[in-house]
C-alpha positions as CSV (number, residue, x, y, z in Angstrom):
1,X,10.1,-26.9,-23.3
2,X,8.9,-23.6,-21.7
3,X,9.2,-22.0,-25.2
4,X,6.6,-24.9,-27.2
5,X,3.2,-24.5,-27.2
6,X,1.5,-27.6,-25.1
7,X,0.2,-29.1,-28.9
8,X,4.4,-28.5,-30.1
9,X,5.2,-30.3,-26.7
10,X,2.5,-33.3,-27.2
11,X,4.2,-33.4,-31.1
12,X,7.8,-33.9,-29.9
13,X,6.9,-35.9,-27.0
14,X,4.9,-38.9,-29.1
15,X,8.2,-38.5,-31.4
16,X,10.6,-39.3,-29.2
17,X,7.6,-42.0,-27.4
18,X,7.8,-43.7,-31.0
19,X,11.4,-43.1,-32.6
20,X,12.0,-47.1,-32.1
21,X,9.1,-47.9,-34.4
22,X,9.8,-44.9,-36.9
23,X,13.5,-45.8,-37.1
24,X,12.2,-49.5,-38.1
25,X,9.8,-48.5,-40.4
26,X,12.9,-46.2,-42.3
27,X,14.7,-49.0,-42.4
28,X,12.1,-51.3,-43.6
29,X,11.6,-48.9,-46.4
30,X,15.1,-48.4,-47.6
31,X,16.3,-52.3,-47.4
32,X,13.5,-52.7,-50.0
33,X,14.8,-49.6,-51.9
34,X,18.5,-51.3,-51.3
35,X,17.4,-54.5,-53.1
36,X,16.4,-52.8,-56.3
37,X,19.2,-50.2,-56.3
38,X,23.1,-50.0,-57.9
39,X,26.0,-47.6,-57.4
40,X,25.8,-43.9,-55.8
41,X,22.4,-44.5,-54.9
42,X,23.0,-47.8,-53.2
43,X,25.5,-45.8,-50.9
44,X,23.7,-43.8,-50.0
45,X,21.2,-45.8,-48.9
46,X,23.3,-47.9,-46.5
47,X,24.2,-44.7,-45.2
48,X,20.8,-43.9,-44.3
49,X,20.8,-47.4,-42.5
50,X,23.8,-47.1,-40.7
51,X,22.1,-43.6,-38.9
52,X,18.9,-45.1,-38.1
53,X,20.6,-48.5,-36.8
54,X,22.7,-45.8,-34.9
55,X,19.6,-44.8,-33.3
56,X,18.3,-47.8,-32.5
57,X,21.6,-48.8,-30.7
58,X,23.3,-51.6,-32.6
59,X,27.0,-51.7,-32.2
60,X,28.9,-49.5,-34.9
61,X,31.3,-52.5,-35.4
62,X,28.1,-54.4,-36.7
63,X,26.6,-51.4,-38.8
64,X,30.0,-51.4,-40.2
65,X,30.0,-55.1,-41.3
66,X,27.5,-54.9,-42.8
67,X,28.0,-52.1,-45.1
68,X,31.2,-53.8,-45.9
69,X,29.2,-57.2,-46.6
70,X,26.8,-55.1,-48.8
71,X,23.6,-57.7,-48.3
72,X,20.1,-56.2,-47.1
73,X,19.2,-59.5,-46.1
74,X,21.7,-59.2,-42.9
75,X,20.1,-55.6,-41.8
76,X,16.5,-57.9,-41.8
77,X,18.2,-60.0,-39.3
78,X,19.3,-58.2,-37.3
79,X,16.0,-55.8,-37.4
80,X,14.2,-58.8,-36.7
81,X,14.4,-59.1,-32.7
82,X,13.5,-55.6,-32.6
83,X,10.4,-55.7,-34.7
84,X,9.2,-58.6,-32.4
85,X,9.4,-56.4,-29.3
């Protein structure tokens, strides 16, 4: 980090400190989108699910039954243990 200023390094340290929570709170966000949304879009958000629940380390077998089972109310279980943390 020799080349970030110590306010750039403070930045990209509380990022990384809170990527669990910001992760949630995308996925939060687009689950609600996901309910009101049809076709292309739709795809594209489950897409952006599957690469936050990526990040927050749920199996890819699960991200990918999910997508195939096409319900937002089985992302907000399995969000759910995490948000309790």
């Amino acid at each position: 980090m020799a080349d970030f200023t110590k306010h750039q390094q403070n930045i990209i340290r509380n990022y990384y400190d809170n990527r669990e929570s910001i992760s949630l709170q995308k996925i939060q966000e687009l689950v609600t989108e996901l309910y009101l949304s049809t076709g292309r879009k739709r795809a594209q958000y489950w897409k952006n699910i599957a690469g936050h629940l990526e990040k927050l380390d749920v199996p890819q077998s699960k991200i990918d039954k999910l997508i195939e089972q096409d319900d937002p109310a089985k992302v907000v279980t399995i969000i759910e243990p995490l948000l309790k943390k």
